[in-house]
Backbone bond lengths (Angstrom), bond angles and torsions (degrees), N, CA, C in turn:
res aa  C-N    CA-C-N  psi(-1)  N-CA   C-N-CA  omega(-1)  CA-C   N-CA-C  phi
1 X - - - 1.475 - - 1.526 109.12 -
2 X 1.466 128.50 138.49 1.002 127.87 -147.58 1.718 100.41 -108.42
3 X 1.215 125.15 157.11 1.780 108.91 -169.69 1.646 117.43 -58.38
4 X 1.577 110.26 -30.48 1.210 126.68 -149.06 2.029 84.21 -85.52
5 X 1.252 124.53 -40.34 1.601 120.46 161.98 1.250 109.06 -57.40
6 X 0.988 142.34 -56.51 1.870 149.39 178.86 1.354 109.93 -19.93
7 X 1.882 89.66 -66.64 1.265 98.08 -159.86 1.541 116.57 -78.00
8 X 1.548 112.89 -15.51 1.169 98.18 169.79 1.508 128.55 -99.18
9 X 1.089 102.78 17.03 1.710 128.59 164.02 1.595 108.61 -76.54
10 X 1.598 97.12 -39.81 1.664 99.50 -163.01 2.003 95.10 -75.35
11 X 1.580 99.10 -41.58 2.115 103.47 -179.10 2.097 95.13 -39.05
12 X 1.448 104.78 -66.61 1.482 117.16 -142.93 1.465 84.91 -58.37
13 X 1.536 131.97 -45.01 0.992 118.07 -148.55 2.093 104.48 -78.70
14 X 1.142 110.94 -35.63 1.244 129.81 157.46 1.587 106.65 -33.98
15 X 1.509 120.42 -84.57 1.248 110.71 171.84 1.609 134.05 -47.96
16 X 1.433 103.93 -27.95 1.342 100.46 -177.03 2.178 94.74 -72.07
17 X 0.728 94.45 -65.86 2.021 98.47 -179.88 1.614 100.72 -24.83
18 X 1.398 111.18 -68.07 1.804 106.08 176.29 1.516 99.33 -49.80
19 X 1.519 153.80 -98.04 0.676 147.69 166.87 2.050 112.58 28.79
20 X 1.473 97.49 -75.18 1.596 126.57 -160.03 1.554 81.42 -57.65
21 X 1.734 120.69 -48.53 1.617 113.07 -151.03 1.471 121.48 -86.77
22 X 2.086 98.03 -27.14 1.549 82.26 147.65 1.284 149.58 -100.38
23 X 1.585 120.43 13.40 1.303 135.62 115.01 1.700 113.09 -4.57
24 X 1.195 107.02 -90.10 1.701 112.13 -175.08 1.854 108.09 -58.93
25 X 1.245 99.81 -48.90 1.569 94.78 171.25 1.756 105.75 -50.63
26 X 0.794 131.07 -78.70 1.900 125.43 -174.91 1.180 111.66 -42.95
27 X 1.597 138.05 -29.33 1.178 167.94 -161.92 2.040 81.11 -70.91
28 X 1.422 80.42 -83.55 1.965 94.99 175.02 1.408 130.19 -17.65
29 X 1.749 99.39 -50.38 1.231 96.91 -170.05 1.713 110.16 -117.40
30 X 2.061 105.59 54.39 1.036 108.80 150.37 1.520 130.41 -98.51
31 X 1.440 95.58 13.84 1.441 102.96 177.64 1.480 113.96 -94.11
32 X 1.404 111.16 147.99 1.572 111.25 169.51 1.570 106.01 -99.95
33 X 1.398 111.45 -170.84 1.633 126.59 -156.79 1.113 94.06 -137.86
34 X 1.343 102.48 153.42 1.700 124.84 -161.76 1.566 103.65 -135.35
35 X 1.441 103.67 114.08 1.880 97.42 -171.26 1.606 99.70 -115.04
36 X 1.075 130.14 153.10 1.369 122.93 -161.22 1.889 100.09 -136.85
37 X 1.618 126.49 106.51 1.162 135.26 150.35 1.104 139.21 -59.08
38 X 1.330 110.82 102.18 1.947 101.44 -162.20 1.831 95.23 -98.50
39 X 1.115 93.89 157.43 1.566 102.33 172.18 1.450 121.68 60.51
40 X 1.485 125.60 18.95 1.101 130.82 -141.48 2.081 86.39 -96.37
41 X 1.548 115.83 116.36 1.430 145.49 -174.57 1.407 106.36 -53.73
42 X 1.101 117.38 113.38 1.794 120.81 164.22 1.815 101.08 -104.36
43 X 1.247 115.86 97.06 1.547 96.73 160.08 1.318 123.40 -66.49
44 X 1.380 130.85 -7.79 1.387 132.48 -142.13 2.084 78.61 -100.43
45 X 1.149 116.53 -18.26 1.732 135.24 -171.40 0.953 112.70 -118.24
46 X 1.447 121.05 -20.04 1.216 121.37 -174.34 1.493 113.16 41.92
47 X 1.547 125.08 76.52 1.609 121.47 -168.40 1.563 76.42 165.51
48 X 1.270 98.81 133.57 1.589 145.48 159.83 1.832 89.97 -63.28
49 X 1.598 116.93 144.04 1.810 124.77 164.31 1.753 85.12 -143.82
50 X 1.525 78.16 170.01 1.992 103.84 164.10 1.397 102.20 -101.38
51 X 1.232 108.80 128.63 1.729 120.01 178.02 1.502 88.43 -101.01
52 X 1.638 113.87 145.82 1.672 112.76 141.68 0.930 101.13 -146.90
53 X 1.799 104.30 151.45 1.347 132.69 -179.38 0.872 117.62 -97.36
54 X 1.095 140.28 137.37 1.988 150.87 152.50 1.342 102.45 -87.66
55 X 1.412 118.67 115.74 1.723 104.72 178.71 2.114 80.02 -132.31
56 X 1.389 107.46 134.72 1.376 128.54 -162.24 1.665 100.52 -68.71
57 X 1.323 96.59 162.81 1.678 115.80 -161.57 1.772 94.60 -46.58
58 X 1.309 103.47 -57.66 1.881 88.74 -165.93 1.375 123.39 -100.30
59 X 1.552 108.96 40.44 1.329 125.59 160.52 1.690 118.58 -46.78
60 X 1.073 98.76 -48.55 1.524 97.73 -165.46 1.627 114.92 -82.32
61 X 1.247 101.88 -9.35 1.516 107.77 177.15 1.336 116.04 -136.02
62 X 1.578 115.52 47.09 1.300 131.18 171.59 1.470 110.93 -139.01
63 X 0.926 118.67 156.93 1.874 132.14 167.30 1.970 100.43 -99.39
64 X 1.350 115.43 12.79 1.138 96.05 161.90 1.478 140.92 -87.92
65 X 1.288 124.50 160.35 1.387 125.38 -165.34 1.695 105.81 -114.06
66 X 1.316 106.16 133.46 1.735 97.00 -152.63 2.006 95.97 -119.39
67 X 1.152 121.64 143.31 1.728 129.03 128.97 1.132 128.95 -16.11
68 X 1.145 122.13 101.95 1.790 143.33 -174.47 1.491 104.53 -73.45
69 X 1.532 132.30 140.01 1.181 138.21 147.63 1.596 113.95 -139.41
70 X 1.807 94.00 113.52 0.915 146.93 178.62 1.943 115.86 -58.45
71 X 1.869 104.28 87.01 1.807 95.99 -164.56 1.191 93.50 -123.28
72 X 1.932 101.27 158.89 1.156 113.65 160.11 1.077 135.18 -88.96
73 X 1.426 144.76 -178.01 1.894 130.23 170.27 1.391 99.20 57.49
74 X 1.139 144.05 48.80 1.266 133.82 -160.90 1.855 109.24 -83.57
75 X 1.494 121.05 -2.71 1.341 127.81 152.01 1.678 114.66 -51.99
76 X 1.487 97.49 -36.57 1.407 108.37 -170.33 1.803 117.29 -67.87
77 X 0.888 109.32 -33.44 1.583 138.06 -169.24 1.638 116.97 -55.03
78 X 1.534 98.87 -53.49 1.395 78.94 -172.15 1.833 119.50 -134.09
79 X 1.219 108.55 -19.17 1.759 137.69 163.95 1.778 112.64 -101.93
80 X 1.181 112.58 124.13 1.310 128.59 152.64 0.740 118.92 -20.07
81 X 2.011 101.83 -86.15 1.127 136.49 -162.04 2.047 115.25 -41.57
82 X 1.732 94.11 -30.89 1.686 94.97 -176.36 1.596 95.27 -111.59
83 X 1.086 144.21 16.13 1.426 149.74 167.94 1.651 104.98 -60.16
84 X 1.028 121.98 141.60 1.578 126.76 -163.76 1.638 83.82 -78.71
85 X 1.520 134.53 -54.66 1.261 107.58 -139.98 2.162 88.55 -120.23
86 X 1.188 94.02 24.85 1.959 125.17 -166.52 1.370 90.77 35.37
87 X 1.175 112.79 75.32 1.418 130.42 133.91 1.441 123.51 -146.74
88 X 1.379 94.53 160.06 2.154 87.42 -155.46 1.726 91.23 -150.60
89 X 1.453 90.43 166.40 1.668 89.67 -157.80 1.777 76.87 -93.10
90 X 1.143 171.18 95.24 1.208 171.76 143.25 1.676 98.83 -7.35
91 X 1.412 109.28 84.88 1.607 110.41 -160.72 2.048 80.08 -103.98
92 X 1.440 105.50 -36.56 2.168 89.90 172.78 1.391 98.34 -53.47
93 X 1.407 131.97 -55.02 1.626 120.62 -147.21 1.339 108.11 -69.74
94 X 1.288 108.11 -48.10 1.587 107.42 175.27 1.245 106.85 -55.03
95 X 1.389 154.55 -83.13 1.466 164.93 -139.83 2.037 85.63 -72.09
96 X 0.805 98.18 -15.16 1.788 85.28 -178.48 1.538 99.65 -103.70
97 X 1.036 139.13 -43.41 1.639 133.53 148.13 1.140 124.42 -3.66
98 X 1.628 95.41 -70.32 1.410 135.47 -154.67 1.687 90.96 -79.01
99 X 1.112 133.61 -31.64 1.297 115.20 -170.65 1.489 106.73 -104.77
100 X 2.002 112.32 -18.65 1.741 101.05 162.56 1.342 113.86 -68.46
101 X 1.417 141.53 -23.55 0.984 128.37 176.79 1.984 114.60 -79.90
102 X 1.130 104.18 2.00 1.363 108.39 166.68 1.768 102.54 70.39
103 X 1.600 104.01 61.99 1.725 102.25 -160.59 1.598 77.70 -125.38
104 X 1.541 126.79 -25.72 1.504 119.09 177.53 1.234 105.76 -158.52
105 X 1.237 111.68 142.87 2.354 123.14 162.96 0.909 107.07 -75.14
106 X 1.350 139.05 29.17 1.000 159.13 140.11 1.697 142.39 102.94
107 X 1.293 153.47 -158.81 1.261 139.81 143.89 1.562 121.96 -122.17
108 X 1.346 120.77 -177.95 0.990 109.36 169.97 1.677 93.98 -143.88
109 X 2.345 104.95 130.98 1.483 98.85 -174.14 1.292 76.58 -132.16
110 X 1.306 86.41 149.63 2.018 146.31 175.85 1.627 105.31 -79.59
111 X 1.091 129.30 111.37 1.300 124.70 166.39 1.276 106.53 -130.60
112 X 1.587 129.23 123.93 1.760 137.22 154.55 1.356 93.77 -86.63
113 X 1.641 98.33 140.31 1.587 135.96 154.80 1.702 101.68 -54.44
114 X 1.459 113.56 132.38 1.344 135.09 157.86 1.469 106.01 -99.17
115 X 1.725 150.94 63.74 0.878 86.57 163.36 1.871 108.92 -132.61
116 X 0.959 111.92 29.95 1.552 119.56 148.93 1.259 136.48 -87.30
117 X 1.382 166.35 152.11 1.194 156.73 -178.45 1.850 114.19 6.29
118 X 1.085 86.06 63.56 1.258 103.79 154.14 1.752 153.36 -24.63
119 X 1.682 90.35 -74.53 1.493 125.40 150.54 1.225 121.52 -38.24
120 X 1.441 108.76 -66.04 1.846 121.08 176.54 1.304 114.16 -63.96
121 X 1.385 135.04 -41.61 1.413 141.30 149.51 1.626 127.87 -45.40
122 X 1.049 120.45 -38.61 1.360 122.67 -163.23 1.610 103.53 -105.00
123 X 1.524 120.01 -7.00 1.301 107.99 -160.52 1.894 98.83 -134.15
124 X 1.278 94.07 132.79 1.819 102.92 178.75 1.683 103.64 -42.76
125 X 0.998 102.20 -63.26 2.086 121.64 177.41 1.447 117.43 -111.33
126 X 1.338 94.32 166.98 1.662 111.84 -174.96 1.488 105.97 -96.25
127 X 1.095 111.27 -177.41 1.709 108.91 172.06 1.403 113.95 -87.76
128 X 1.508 124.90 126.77 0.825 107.85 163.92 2.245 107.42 102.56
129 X 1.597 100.32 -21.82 0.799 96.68 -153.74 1.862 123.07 -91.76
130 X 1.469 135.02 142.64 1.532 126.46 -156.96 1.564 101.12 -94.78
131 X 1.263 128.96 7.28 1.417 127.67 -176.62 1.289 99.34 -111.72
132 X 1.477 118.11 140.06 1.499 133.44 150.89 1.392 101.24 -76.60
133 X 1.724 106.10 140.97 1.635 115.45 171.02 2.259 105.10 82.69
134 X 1.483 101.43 34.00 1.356 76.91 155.45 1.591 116.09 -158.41
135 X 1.534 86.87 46.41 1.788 111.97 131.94 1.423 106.12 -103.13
136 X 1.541 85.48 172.42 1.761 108.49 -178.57 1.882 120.52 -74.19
137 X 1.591 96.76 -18.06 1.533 102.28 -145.04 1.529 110.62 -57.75
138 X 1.165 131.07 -1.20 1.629 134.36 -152.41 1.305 69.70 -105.15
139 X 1.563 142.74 -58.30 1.413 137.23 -142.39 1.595 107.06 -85.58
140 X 1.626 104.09 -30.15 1.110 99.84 170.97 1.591 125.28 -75.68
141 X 1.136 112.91 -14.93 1.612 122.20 -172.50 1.861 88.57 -89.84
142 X 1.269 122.28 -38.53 1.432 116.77 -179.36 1.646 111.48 -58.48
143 X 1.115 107.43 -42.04 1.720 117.83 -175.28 1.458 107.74 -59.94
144 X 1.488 119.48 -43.76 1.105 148.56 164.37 1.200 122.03 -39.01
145 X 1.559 126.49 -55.98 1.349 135.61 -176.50 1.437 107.34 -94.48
146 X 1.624 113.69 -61.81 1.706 119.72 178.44 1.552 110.91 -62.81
147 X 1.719 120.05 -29.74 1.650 92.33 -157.76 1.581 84.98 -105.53
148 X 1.229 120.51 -53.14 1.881 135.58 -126.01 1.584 75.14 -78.16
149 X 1.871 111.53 -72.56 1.708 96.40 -161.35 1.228 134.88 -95.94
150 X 1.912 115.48 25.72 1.348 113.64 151.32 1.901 111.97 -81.43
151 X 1.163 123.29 -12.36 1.489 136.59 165.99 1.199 108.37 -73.52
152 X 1.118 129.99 -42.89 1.508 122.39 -175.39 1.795 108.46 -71.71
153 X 1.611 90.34 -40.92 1.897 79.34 -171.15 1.776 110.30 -92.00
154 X 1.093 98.86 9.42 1.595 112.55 158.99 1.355 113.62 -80.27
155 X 1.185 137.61 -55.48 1.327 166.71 144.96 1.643 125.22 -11.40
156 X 1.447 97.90 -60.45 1.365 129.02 167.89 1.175 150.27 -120.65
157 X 1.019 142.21 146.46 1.576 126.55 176.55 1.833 108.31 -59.95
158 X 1.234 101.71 114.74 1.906 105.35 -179.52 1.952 79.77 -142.51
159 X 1.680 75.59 162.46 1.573 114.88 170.45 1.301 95.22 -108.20
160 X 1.315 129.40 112.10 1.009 129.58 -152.94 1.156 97.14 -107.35
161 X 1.561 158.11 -12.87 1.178 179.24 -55.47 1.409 121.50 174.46
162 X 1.336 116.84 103.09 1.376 127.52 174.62 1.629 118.88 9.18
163 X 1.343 89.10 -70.75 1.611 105.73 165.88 1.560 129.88 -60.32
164 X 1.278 118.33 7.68 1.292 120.07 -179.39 1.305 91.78 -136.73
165 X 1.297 138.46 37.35 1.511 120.77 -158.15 1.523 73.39 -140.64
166 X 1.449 112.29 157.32 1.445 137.23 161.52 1.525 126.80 -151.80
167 X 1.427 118.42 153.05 1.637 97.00 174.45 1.870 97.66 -145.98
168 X 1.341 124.39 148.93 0.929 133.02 -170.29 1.544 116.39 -130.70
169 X 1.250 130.12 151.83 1.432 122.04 -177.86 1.770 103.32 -146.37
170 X 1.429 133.41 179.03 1.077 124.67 144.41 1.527 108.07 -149.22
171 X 1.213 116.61 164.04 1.422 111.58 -150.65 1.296 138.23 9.05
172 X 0.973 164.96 -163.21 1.364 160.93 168.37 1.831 99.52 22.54
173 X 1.566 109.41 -51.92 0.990 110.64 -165.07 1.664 112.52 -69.05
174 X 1.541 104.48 -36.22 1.638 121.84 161.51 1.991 113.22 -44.26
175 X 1.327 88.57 -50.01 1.448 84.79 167.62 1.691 130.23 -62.78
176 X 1.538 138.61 -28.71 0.981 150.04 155.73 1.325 125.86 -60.41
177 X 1.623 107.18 -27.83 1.411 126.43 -156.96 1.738 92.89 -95.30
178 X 1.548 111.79 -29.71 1.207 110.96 167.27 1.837 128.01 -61.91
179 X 1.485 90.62 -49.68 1.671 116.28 165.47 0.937 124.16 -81.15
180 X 1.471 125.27 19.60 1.561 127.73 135.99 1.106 134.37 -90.08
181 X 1.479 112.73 -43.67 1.600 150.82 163.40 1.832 93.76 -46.76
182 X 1.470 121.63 -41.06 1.320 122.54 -172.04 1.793 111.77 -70.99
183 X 1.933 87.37 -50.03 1.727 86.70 -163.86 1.413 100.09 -78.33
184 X 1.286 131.38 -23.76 1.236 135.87 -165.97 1.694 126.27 -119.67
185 X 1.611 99.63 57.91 1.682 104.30 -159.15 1.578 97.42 -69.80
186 X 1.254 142.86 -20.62 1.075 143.41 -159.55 1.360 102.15 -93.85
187 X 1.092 122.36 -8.50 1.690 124.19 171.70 1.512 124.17 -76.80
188 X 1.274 83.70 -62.20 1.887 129.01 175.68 1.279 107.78 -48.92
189 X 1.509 162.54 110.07 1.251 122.39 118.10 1.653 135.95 -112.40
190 X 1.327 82.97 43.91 2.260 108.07 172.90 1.534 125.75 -149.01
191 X 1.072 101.34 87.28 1.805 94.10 -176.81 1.275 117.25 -66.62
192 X 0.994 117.11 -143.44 2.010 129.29 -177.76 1.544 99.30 133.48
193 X 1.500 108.17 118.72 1.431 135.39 -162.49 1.683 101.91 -133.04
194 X 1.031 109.06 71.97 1.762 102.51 167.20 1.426 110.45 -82.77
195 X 1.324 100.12 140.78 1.868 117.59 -173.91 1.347 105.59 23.21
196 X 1.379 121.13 75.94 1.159 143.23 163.59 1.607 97.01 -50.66
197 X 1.265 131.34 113.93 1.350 135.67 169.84 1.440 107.49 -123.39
198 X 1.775 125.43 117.12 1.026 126.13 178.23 1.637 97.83 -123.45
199 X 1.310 130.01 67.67 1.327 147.54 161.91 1.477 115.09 -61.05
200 X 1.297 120.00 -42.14 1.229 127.80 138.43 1.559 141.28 -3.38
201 X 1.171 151.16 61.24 1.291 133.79 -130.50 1.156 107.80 17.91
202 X 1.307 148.50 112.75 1.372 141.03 158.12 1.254 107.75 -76.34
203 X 1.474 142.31 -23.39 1.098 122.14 -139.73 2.044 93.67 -95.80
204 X 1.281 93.56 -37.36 1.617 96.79 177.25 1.312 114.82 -93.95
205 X 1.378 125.77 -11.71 1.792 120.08 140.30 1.705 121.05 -46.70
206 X 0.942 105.68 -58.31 1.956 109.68 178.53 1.589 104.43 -61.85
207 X 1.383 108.16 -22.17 1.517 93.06 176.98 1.352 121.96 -96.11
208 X 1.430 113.12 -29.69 1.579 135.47 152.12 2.033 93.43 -39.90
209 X 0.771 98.64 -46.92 1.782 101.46 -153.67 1.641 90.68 -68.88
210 X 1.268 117.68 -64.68 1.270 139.22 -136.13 1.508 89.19 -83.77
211 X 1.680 145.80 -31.90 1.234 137.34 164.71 1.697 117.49 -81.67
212 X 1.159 104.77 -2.36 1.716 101.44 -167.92 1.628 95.48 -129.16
213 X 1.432 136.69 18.84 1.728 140.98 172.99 1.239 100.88 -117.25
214 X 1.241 113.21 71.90 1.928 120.50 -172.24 1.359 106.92 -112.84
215 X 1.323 137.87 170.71 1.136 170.81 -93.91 1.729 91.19 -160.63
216 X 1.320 115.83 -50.72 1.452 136.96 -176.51 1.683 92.73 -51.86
217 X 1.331 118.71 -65.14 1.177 128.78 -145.42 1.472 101.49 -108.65
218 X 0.957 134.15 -20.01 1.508 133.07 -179.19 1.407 127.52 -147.46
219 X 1.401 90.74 22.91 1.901 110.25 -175.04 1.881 87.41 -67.29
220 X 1.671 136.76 -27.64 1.347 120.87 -159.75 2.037 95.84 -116.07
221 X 1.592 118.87 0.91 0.708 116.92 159.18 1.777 148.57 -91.97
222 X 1.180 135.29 138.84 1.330 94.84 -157.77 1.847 93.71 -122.52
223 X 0.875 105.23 156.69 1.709 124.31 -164.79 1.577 103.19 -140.17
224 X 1.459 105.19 114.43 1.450 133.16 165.49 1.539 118.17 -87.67
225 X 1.283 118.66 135.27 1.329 108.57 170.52 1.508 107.25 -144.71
226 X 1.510 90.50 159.10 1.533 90.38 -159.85 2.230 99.76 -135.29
227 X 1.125 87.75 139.24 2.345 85.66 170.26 2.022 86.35 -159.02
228 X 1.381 85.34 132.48 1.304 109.71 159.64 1.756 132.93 -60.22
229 X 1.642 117.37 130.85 1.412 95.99 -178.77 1.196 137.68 -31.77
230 X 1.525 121.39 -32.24 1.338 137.97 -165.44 1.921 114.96 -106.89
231 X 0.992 89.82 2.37 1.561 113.59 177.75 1.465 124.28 -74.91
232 X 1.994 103.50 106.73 1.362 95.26 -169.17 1.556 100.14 -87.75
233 X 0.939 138.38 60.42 1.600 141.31 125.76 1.276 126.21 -130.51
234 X 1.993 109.80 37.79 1.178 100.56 172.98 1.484 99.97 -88.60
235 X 1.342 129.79 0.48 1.513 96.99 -176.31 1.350 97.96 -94.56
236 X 1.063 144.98 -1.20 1.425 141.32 178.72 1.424 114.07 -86.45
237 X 1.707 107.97 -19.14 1.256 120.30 166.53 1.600 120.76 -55.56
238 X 1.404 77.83 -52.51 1.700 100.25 -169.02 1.809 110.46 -53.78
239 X 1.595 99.90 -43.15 1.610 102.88 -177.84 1.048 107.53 -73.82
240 X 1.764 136.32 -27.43 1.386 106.08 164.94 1.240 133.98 -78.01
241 X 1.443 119.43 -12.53 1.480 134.90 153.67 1.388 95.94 -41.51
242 X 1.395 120.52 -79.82 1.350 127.02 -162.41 1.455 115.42 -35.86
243 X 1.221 104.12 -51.68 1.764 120.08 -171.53 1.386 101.70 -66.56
244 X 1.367 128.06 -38.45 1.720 116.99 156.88 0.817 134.11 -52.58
245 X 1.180 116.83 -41.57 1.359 122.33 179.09 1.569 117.77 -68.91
246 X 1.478 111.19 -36.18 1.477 113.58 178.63 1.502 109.74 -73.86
247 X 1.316 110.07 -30.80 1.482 113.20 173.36 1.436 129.42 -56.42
248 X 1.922 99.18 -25.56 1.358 91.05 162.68 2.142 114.34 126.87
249 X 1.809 87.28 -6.78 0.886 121.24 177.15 1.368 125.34 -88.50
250 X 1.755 104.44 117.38 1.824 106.87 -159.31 1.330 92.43 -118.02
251 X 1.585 122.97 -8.63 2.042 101.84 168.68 1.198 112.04 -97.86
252 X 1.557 107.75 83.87 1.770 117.57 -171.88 1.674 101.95 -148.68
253 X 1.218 113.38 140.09 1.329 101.30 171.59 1.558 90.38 -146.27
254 X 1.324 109.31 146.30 1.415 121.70 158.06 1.556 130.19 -117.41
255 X 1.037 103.40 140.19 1.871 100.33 -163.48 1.767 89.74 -127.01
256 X 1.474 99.70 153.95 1.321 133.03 171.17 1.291 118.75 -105.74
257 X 1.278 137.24 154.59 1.204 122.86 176.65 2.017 107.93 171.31
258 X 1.448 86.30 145.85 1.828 85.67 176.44 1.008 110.68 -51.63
259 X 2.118 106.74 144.86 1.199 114.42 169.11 1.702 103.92 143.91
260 X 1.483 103.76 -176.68 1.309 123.07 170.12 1.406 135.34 -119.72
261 X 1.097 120.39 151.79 1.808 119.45 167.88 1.818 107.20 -45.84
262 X 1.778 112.88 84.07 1.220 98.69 173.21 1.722 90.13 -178.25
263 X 1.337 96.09 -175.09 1.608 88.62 -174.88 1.416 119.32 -96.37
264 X 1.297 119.25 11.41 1.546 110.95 177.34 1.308 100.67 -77.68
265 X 1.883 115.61 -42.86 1.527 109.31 165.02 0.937 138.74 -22.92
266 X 1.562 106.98 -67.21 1.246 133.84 -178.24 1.247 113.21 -52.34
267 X 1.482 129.37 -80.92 1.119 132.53 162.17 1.606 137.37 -14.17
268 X 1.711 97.02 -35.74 1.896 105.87 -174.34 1.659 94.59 -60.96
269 X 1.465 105.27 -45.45 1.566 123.15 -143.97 1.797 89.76 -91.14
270 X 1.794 131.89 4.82 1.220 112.05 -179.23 1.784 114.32 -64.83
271 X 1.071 122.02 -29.00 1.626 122.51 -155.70 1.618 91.52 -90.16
272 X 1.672 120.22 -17.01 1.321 114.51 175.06 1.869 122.07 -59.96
273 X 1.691 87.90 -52.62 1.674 92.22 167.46 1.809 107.48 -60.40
274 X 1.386 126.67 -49.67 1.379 115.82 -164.18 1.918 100.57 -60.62
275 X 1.085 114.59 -17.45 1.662 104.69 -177.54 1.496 106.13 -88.06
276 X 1.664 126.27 -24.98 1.243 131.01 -175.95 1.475 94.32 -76.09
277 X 1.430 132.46 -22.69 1.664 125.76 -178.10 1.331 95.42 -102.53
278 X 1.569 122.20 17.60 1.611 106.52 167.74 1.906 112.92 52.75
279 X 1.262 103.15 11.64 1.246 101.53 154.72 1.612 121.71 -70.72
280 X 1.123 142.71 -37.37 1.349 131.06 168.57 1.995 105.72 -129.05
């Protein structure tokens, strides 16, 4: 082989290697970032939570302004390791998928920590109980709308706009996620209710539900819901499906699907609700 072949073996092979590395460099920055708020003040709760953020792979090197999703259990969301039962709906892996395959520029979701009193927070009523107002959930949906996401879009680049706004719950948390979406339709405009469980007084939840899931208020919003075959709150699912639907309400879909009351469920079926909100 003669030098003048060598050397241009040695160029191609050179370019092909740059080539290979920014390959892995773009590769790199399909991951998003996880920022974690400790102590972050609810007066409306009076109690300090851990907020974390997911802000999407090309946050940091964009001027873009992104779509908020609005979660509950937010331990649950994105680490195991702090998952109450260490399982987590892997809401980074999916949204980082979802944006290498070039299906979205991404989102950015909001998750608060559940993990003290729970029950009293997440649920309109207690069991059993003859008073309206002694759960948390009105206060928690207030903390939610007045404190958590005028801070966030101060904070961050958000579309702060009805239409870019979403909020999601699953069990207990489905129940709050409903009674935020209720007190605060002008915030909201995307629900997602997995295994909606209102075990909770049911009897004045379905009626709470069944006067405030109107046509009035969510005839332009649309709400997905989701319970697993094996899911003991799919039939409670089903009746609040039902009660939408009789109410009059046609941007609703409910899906079935393998699985259990937990977040691997939840999680398979997250990009299902984001396609039912025509988000990707």
């Amino acid at each position: 082989m003669n030098k003048i072949n060598l050397f241009l073996i040695m160029i191609v092979t050179a370019l092909s290697c740059s080539g290979c590395q920014q390959t892995e460099d773009i590769s790199k920055n399909t991951k998003g970032t996880i920022e974690i708020i400790s102590d972050f003040y609810s007066s409306e709760l009076d109690k300090n939570y851990t907020v974390t953020v997911y802000l999407p792979p090309n946050y940091a090197k964009s001027e873009l302004s992104y779509p908020v999703i609005y979660m509950f259990d937010g331990q649950n969301l994105f680490d195991s390791e702090t998952a109450t039962y260490h399982k987590e709906w892997q809401i980074d892996e999916t949204l980082d998928s979802l944006y290498a395959q070039e299906k979205t520029e991404g989102f950015i979701v909001v998750g608060v920590d559940s993990l003290t009193n729970r029950t009293v927070e997440y649920n309109l009523y207690t069991q059993n109980s003859m008073m309206q107002g002694d759960g948390k959930a009105l206060e928690m949906g207030d903390f939610y709308a007045n404190t958590l996401k005028p801070y966030i879009d101060e904070q961050y680049r958000t579309l702060p706009e009805r239409e870019n706004t979403g909020i999601i719950g699953s069990s207990y948390g489905a129940i709050v996620a409903a009674c935020t979406s209720i007190s605060h339709p002008d915030t909201y405009g995307f629900v997602g209710l997995y295994s909606y469980y209102d075990n909770q007084n049911p009897q004045k939840m379905r009626k709470y539900f069944t006067e405030n899931i109107t046509t009035d208020t969510f005839g332009s919003t649309p709400i997905y819901f989701f319970a697993a075959s094996s899911d003991f709150a799919k039939n409670t699912t089903e009746i609040a499906f039902q009660t939408a639907k009789d109410n009059g309400l046609t941007l609703i879909n409910y899906e079935i699907a393998e699985g259990t009351h937990d977040e691997y469920s939840w999680g398979a079926h997250f990009a299902s609700c984001l396609a039912f909100w025509e988000w990707i």
